[in-house]
N, C-alpha and C positions, 0 to 999 in steps of 0.2 A: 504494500500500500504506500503513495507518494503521499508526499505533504505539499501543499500547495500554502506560501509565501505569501503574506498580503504587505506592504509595502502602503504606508498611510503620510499622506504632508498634509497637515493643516496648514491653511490659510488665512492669515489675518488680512480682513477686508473692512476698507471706510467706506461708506456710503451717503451720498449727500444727504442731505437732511441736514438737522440741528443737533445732532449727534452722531456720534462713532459707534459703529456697530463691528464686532465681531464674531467669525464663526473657528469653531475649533473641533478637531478631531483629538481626543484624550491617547490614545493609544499610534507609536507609530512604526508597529508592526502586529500582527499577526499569524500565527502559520494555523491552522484547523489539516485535516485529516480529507483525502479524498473525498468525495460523497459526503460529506456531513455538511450541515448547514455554517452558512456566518454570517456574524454583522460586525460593521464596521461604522463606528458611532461618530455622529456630527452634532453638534449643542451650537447654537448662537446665542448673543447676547439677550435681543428683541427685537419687536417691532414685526411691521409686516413685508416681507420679504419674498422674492423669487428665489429659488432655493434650484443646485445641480450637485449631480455627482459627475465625475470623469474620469476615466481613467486612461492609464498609458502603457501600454504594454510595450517589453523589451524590444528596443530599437524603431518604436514607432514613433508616432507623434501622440498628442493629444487627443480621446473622442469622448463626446459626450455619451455619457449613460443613461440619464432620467434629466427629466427636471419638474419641479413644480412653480406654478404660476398661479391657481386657483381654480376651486372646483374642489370635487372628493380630496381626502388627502392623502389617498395611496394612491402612488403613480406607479406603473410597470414599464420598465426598462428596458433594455436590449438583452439578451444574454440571461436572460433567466433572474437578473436583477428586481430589486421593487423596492420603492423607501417609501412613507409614509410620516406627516409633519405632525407632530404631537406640539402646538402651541402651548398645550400647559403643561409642557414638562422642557419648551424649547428647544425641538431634537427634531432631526431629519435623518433619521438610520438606515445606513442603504442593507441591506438583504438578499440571501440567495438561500434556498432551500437543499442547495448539493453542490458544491463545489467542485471543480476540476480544474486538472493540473492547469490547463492553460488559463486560468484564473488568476493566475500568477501577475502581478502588476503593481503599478504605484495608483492609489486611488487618491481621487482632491475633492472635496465638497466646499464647494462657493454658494454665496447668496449675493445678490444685489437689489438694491430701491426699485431698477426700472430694468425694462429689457425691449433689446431694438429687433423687431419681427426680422 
């Protein structure tokens, strides 16, 4: 059985408005087990926010995975991914049900005030 690697960068982010807003990932690694599930936890500061995960797999570039914007607050993702925004506990935790090797990557959860279509 492989172990599959999770690789975490939090992001500290401003956002206009009248305050500074921050998101953060507590953990910045992971490894879980084949097949077994994981999450990989996002907290912000406040407020009301559009909110992404992304990640980057070895020797690629950057791609998005989910994002939220508004509406329900479990969003499904690419990849078997899905995060869901719990405002009263201020967390956007991305999620997978099984994991596999090629899961393997660096993950970034951003938020921002606004976003350009």
């Amino acid at each position: 059985m492989f172990s599959v690697t999770i690789l975490l960068l939090g992001m500290l982010l401003t956002v206009r408005g009248t305050g500074a807003q921050s998101v953060t990932q507590p953990n910045d690694h992971i490894s879980v087990s084949e097949e077994t599930s994981l999450e990989l936890k996002c907290n912000y500061s406040s407020g009301n926010l559009y909110f992404f995960w992304y990640v980057q797999y070895p020797s690629q570039g950057l791609q998005l995975l989910l994002r939220y914007s508004s509406g329900p607050t479990l969003v499904n993702g690419i990849k078997g991914f899905e995060a869901e925004l719990k405002k009263n506990e201020t967390s956007f935790h991305l999620r997978k049900s099984s994991a596999h090797l090629g899961d393997s990557a660096v993950y970034f959860c951003a938020a921002s005030d606004t976003v350009t279509e």
